[in-house]
mmCIF file of the protein (N, C-alpha, C, O) and its ligand, coordinates in Angstrom:
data_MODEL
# 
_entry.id   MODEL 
# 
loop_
_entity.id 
_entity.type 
_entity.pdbx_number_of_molecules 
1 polymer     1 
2 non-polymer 1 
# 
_entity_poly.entity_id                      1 
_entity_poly.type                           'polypeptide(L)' 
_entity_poly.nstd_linkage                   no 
_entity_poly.nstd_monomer                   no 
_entity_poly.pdbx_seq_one_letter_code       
;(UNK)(UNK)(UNK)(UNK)(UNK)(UNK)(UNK)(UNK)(UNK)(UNK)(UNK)(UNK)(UNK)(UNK)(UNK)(UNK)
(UNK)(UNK)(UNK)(UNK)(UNK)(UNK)(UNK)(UNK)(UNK)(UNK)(UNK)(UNK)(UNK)(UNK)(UNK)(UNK)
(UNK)(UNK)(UNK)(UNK)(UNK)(UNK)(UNK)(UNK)(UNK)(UNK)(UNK)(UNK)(UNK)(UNK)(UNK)(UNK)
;
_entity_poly.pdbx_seq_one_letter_code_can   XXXXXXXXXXXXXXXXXXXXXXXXXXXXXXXXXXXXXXXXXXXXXXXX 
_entity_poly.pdbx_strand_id                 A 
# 
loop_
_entity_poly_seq.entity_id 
_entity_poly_seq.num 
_entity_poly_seq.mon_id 
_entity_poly_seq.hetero 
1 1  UNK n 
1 2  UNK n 
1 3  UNK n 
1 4  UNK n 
1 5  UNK n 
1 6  UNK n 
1 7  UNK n 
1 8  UNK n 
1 9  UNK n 
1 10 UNK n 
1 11 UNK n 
1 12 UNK n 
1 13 UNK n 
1 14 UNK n 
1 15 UNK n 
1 16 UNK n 
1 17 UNK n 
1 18 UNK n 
1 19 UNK n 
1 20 UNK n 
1 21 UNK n 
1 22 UNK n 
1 23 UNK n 
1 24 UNK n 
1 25 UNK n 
1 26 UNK n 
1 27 UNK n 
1 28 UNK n 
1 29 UNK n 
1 30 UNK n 
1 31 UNK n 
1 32 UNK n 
1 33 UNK n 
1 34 UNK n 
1 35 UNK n 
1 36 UNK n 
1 37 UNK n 
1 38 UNK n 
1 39 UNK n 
1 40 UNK n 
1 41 UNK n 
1 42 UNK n 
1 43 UNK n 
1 44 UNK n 
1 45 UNK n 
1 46 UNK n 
1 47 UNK n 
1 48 UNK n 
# 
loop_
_struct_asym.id 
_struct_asym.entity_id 
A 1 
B 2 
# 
loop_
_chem_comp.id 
_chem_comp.type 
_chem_comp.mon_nstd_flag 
UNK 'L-peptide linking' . 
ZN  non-polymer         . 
# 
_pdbx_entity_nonpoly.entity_id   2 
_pdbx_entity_nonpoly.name        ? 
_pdbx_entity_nonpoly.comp_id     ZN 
# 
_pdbx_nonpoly_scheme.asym_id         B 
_pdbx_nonpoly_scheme.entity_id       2 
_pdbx_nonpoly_scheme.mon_id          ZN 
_pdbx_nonpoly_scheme.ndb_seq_num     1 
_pdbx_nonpoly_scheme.pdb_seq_num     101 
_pdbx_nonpoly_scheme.auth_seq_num    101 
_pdbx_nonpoly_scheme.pdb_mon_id      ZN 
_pdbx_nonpoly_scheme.auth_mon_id     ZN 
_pdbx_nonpoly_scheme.pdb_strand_id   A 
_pdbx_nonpoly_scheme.pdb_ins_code    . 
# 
loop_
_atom_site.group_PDB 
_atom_site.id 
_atom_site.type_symbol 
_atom_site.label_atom_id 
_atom_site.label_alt_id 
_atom_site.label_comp_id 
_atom_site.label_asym_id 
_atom_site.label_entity_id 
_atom_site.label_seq_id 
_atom_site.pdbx_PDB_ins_code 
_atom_site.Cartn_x 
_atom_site.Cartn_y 
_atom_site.Cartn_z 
_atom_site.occupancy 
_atom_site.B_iso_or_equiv 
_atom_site.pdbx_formal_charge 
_atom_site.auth_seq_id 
_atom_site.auth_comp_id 
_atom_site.auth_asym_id 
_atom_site.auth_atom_id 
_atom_site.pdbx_PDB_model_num 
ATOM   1   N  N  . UNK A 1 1  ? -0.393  8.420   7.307  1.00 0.00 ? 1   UNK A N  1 
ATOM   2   C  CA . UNK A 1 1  ? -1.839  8.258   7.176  1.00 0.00 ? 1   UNK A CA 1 
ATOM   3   C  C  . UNK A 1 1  ? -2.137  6.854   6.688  1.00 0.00 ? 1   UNK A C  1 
ATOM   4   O  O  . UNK A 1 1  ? -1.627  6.327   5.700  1.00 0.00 ? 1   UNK A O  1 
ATOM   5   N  N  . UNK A 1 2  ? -3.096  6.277   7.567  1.00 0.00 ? 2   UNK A N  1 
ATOM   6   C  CA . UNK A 1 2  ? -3.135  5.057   7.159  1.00 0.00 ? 2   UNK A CA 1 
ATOM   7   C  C  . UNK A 1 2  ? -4.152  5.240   6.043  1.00 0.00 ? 2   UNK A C  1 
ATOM   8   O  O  . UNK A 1 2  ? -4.783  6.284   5.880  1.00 0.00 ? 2   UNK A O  1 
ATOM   9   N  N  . UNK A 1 3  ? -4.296  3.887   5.102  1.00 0.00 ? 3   UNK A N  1 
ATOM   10  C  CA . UNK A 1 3  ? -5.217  3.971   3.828  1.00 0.00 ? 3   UNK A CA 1 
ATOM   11  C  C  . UNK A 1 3  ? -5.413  2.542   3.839  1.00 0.00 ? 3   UNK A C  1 
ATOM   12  O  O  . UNK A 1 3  ? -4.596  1.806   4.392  1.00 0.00 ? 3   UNK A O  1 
ATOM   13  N  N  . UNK A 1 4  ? -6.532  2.068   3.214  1.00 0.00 ? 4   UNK A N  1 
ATOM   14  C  CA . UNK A 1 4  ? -7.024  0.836   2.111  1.00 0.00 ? 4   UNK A CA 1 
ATOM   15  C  C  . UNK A 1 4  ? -7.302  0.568   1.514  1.00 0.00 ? 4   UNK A C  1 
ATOM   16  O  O  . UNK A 1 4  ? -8.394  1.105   1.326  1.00 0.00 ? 4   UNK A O  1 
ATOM   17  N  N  . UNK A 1 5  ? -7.022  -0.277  0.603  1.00 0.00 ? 5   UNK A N  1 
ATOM   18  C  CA . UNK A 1 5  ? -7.908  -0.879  -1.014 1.00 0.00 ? 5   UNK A CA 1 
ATOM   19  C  C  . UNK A 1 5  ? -8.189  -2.089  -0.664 1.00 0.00 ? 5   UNK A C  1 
ATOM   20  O  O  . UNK A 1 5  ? -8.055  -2.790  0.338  1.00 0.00 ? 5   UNK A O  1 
ATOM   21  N  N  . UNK A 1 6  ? -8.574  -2.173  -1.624 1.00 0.00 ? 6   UNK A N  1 
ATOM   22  C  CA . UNK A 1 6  ? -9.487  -4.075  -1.805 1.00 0.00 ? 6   UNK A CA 1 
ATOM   23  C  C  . UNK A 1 6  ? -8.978  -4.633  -3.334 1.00 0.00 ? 6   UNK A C  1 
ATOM   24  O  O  . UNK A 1 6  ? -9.078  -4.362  -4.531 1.00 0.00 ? 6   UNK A O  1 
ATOM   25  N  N  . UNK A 1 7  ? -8.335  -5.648  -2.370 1.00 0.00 ? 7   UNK A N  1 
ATOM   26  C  CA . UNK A 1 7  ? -7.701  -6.305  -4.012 1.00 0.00 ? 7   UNK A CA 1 
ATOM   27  C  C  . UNK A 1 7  ? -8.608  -6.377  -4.988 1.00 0.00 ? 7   UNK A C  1 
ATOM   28  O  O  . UNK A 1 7  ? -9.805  -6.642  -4.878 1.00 0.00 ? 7   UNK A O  1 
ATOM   29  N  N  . UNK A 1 8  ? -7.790  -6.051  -6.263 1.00 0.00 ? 8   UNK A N  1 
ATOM   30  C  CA . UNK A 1 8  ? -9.192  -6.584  -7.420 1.00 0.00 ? 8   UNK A CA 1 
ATOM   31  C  C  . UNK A 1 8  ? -9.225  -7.943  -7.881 1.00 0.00 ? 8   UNK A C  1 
ATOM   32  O  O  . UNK A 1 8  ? -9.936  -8.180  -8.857 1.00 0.00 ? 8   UNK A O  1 
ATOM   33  N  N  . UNK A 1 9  ? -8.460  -9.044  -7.250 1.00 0.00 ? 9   UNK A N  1 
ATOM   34  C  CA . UNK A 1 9  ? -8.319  -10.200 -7.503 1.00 0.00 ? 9   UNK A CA 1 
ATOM   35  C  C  . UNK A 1 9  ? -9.297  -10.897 -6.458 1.00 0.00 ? 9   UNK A C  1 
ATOM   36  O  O  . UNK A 1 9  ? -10.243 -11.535 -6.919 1.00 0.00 ? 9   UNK A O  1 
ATOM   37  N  N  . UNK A 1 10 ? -9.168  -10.834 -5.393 1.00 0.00 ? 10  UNK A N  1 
ATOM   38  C  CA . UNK A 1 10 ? -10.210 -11.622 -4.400 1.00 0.00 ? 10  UNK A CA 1 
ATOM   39  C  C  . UNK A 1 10 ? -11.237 -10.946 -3.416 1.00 0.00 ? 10  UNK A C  1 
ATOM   40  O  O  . UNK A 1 10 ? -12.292 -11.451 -3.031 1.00 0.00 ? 10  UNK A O  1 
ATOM   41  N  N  . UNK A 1 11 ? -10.859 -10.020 -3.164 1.00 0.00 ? 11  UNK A N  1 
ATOM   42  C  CA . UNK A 1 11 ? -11.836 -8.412  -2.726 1.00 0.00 ? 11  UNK A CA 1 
ATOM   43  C  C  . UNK A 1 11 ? -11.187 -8.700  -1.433 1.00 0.00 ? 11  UNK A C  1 
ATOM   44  O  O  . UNK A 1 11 ? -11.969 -8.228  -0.607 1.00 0.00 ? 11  UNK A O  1 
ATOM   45  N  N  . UNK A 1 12 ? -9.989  -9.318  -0.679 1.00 0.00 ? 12  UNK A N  1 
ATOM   46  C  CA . UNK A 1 12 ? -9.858  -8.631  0.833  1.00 0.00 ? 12  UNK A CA 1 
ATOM   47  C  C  . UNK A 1 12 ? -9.003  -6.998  0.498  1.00 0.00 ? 12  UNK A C  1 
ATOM   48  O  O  . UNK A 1 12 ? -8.343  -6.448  -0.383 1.00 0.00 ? 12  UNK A O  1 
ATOM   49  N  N  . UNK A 1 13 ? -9.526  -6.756  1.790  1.00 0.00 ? 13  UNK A N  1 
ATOM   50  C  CA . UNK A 1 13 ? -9.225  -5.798  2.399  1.00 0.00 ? 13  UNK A CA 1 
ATOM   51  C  C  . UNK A 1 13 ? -8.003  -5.366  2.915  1.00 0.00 ? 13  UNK A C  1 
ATOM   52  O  O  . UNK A 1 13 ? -8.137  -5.234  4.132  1.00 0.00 ? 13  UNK A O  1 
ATOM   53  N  N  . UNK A 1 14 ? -6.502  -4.992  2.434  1.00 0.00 ? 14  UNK A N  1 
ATOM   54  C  CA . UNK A 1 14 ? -5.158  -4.458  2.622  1.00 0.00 ? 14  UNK A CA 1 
ATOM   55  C  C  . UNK A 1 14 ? -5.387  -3.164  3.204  1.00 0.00 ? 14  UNK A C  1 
ATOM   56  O  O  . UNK A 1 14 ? -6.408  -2.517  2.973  1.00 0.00 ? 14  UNK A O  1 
ATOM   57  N  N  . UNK A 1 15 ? -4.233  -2.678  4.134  1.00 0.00 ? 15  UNK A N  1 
ATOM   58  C  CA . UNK A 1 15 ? -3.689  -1.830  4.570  1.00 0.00 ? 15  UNK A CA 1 
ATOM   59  C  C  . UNK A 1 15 ? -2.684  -1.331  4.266  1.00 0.00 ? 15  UNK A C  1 
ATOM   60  O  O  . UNK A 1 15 ? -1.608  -1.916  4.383  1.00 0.00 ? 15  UNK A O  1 
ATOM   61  N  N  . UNK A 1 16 ? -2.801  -0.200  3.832  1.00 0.00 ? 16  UNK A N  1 
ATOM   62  C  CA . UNK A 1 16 ? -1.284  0.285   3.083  1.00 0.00 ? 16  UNK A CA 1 
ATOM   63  C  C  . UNK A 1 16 ? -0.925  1.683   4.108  1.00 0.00 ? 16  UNK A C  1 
ATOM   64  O  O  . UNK A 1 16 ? -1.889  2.192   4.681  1.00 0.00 ? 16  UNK A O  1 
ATOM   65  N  N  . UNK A 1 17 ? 0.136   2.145   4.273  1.00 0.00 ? 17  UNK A N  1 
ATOM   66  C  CA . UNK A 1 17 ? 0.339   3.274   4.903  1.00 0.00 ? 17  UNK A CA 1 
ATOM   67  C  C  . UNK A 1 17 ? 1.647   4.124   4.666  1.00 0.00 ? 17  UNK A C  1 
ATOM   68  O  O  . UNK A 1 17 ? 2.651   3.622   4.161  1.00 0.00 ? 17  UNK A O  1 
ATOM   69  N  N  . UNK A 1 18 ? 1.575   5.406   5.052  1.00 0.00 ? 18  UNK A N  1 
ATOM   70  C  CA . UNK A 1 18 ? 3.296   5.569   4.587  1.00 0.00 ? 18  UNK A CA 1 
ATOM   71  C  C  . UNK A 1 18 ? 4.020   5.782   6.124  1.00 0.00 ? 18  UNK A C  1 
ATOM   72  O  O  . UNK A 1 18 ? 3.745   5.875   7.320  1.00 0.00 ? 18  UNK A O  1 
ATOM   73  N  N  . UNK A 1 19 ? 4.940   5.785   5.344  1.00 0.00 ? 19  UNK A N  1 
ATOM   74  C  CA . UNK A 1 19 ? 6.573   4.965   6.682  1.00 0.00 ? 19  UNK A CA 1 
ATOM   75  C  C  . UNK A 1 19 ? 7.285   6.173   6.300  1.00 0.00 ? 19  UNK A C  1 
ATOM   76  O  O  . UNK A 1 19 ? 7.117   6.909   5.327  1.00 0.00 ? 19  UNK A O  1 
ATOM   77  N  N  . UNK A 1 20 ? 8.221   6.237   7.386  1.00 0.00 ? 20  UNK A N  1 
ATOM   78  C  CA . UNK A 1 20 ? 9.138   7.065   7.405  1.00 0.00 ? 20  UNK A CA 1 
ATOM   79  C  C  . UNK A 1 20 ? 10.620  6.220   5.964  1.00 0.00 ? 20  UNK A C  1 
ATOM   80  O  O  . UNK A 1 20 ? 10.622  5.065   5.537  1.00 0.00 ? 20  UNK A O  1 
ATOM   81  N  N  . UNK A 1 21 ? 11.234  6.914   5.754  1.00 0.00 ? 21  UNK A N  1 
ATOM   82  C  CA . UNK A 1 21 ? 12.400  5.900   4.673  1.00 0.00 ? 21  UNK A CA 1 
ATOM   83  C  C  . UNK A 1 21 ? 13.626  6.652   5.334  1.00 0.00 ? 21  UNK A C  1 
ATOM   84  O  O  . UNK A 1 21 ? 13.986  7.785   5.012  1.00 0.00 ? 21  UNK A O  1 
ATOM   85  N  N  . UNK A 1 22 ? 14.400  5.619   6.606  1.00 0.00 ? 22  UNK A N  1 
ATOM   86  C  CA . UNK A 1 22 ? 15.112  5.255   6.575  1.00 0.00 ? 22  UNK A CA 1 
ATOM   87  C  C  . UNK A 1 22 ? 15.513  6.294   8.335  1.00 0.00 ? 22  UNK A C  1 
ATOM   88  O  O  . UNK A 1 22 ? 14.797  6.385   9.332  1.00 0.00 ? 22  UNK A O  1 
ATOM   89  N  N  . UNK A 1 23 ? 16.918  6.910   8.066  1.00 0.00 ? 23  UNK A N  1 
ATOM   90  C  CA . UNK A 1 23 ? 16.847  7.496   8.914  1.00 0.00 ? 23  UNK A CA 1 
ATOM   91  C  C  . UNK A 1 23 ? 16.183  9.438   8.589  1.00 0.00 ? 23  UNK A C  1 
ATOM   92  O  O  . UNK A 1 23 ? 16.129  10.343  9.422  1.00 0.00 ? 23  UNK A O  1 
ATOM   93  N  N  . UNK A 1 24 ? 15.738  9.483   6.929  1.00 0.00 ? 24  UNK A N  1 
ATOM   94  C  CA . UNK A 1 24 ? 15.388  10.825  6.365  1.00 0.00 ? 24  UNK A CA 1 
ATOM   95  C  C  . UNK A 1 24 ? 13.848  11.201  6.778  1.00 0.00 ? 24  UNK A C  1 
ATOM   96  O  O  . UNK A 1 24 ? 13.017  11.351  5.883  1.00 0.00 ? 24  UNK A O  1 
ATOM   97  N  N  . UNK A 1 25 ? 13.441  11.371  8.339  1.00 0.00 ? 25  UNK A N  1 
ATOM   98  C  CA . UNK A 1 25 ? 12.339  11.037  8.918  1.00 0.00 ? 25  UNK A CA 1 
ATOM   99  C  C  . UNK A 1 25 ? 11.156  12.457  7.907  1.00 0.00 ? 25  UNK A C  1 
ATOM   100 O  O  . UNK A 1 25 ? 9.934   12.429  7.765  1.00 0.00 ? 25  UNK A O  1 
ATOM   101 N  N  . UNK A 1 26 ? 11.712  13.043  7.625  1.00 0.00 ? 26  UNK A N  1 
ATOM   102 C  CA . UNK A 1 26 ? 10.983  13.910  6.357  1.00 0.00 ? 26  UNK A CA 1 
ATOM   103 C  C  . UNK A 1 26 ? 10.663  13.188  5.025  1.00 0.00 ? 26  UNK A C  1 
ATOM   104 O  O  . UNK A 1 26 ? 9.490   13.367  4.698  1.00 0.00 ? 26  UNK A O  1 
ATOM   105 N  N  . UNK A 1 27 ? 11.200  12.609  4.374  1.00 0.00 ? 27  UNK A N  1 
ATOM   106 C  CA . UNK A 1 27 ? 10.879  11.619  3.594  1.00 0.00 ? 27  UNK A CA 1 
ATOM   107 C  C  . UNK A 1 27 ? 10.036  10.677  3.996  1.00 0.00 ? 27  UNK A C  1 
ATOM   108 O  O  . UNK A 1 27 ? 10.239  9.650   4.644  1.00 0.00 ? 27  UNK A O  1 
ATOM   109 N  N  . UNK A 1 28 ? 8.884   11.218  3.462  1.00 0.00 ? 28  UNK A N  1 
ATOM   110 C  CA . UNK A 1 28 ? 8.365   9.691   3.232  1.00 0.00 ? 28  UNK A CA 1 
ATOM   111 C  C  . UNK A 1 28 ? 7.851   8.957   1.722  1.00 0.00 ? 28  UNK A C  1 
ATOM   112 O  O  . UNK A 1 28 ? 7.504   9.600   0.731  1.00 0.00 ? 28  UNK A O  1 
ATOM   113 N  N  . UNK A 1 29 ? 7.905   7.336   1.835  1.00 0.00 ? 29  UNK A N  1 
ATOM   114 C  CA . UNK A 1 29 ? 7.472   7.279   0.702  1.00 0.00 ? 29  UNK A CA 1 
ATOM   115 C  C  . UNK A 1 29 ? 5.790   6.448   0.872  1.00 0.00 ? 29  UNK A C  1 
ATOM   116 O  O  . UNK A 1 29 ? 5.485   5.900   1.931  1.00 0.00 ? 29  UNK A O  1 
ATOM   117 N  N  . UNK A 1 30 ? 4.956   6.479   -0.185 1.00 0.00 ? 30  UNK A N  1 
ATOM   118 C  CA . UNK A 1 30 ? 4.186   5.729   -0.380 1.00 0.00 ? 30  UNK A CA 1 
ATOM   119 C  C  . UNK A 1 30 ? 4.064   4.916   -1.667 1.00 0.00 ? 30  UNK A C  1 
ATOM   120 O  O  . UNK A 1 30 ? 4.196   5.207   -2.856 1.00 0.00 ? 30  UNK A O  1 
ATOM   121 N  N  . UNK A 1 31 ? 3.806   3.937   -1.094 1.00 0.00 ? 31  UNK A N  1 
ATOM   122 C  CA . UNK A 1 31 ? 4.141   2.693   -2.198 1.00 0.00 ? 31  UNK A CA 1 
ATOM   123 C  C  . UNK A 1 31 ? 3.136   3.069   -3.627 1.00 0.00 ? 31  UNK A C  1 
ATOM   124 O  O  . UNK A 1 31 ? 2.083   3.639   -3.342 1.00 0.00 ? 31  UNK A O  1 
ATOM   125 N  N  . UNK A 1 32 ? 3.355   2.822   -4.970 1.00 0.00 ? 32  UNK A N  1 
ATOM   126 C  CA . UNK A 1 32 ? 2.014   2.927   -5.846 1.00 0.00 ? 32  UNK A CA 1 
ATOM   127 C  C  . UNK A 1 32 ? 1.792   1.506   -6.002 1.00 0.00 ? 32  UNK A C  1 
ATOM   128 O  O  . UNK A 1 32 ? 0.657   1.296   -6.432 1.00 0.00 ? 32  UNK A O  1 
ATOM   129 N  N  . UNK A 1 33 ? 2.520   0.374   -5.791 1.00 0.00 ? 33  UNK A N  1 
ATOM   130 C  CA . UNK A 1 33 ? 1.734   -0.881  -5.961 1.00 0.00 ? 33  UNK A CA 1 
ATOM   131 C  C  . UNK A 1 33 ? 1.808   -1.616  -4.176 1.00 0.00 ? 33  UNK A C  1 
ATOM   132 O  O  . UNK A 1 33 ? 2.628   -1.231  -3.342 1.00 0.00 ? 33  UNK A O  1 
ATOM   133 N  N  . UNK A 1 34 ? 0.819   -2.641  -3.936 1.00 0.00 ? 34  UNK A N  1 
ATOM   134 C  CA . UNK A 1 34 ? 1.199   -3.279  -3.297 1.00 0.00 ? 34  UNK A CA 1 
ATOM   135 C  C  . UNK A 1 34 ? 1.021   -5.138  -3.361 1.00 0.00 ? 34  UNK A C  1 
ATOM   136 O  O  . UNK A 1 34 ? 0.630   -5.682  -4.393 1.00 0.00 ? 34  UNK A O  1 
ATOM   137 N  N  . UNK A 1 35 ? 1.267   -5.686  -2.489 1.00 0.00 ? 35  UNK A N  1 
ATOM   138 C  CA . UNK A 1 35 ? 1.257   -7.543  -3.061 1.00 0.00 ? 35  UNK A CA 1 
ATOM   139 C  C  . UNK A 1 35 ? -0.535  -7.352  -2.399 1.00 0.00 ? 35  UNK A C  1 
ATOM   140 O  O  . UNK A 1 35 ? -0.830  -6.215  -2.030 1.00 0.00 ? 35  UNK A O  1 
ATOM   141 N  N  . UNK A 1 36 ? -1.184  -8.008  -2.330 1.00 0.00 ? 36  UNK A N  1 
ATOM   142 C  CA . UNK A 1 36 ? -2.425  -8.278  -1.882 1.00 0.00 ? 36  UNK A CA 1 
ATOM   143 C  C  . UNK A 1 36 ? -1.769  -9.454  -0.519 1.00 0.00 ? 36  UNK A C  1 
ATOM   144 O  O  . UNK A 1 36 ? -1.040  -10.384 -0.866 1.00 0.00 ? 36  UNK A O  1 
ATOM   145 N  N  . UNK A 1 37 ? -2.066  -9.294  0.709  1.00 0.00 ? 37  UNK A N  1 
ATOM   146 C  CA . UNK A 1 37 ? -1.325  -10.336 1.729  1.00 0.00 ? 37  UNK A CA 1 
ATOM   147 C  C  . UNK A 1 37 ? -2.502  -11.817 1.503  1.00 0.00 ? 37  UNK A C  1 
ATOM   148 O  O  . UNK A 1 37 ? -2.206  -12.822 2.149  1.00 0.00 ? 37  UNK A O  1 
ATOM   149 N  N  . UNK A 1 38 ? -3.160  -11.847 1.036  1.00 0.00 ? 38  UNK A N  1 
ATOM   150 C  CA . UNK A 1 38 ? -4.339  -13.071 0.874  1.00 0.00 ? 38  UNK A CA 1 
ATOM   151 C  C  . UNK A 1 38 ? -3.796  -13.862 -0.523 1.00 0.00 ? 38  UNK A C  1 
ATOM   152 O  O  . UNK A 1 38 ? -3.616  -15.066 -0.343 1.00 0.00 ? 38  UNK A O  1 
ATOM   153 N  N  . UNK A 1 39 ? -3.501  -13.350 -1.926 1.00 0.00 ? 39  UNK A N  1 
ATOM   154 C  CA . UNK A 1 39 ? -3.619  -13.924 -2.684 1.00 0.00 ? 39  UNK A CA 1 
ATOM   155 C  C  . UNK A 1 39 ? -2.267  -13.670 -3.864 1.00 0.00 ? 39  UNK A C  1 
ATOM   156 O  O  . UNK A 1 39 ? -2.000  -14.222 -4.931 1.00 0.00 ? 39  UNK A O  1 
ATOM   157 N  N  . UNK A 1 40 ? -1.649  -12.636 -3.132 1.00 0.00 ? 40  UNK A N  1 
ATOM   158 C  CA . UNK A 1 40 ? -0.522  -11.917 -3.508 1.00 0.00 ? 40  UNK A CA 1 
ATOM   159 C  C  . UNK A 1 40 ? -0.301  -11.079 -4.551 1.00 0.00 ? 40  UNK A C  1 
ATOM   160 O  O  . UNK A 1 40 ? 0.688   -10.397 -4.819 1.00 0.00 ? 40  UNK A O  1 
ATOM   161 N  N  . UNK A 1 41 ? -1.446  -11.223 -5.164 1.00 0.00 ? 41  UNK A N  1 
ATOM   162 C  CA . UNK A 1 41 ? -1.558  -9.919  -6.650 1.00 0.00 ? 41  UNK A CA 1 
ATOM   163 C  C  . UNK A 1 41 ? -0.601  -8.653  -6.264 1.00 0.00 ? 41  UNK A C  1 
ATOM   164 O  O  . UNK A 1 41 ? -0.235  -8.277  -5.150 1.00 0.00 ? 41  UNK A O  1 
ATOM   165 N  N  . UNK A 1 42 ? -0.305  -8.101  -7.618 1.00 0.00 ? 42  UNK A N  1 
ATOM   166 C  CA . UNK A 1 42 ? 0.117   -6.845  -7.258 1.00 0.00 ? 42  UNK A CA 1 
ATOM   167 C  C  . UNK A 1 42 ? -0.919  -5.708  -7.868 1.00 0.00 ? 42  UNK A C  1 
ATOM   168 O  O  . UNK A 1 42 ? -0.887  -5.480  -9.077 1.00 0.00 ? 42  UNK A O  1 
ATOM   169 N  N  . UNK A 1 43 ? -1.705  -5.101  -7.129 1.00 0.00 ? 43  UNK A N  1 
ATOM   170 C  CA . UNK A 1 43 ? -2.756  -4.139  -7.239 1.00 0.00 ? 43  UNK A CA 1 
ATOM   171 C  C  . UNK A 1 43 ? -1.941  -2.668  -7.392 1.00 0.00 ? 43  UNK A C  1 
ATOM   172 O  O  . UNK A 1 43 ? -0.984  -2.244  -6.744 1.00 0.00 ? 43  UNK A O  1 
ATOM   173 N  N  . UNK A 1 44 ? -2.582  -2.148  -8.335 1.00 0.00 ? 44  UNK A N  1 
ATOM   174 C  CA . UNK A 1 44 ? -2.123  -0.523  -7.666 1.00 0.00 ? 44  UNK A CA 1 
ATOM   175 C  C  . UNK A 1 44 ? -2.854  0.205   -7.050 1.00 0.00 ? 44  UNK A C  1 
ATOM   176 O  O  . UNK A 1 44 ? -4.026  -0.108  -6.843 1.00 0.00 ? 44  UNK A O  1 
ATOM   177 N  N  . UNK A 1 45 ? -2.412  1.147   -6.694 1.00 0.00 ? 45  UNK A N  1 
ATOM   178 C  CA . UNK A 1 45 ? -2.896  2.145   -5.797 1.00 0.00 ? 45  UNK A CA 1 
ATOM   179 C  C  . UNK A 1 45 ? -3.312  3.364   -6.125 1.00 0.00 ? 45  UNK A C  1 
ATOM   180 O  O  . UNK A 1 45 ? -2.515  4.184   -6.582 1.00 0.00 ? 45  UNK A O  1 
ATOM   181 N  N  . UNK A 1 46 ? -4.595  3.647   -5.939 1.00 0.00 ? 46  UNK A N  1 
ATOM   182 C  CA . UNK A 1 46 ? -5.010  5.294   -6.359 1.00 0.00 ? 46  UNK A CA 1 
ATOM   183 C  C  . UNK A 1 46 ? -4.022  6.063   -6.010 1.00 0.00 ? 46  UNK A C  1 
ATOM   184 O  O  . UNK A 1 46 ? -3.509  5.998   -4.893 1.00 0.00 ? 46  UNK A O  1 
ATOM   185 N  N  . UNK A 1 47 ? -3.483  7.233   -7.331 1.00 0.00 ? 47  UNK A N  1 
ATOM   186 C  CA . UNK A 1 47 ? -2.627  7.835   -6.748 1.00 0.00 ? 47  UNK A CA 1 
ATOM   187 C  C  . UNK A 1 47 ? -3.330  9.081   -5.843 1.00 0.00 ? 47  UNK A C  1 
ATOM   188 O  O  . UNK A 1 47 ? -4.129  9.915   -6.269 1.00 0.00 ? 47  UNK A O  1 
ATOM   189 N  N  . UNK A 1 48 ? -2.845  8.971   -4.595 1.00 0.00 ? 48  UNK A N  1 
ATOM   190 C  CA . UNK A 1 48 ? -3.498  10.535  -3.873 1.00 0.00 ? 48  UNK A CA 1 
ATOM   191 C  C  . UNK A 1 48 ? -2.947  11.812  -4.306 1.00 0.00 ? 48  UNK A C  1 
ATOM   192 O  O  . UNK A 1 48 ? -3.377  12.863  -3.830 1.00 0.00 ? 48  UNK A O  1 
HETATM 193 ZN ZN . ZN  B 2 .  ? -5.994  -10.637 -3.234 1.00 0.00 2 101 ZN  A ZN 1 
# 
């Protein structure tokens, strides 16, 4: 499921999503932080 936040450092708009991990296609993980790709902060993530 794809998702987004908005950095709290410069307000763009990231895409975060979860991935399969690895070849354990039942596993998945979702990240709780990510870098911001504009300014590189590390924001966290609402936990769902
Ligand atoms: Zn940012």
């Amino acid at each position: 499921m794809d998702d987004e936040y908005r950095c709290e450092i410069c307000g763009e708009t990231n895409s975060v999503w979860d991935r399969p991990s690895g070849l354990w296609a039942e596993q998945y993980l979702l990240p709780v932080e990510a870098d911001c790709w504009n300014c590189c902060a590390v924001n966290m993530l609402p936990d769902s």
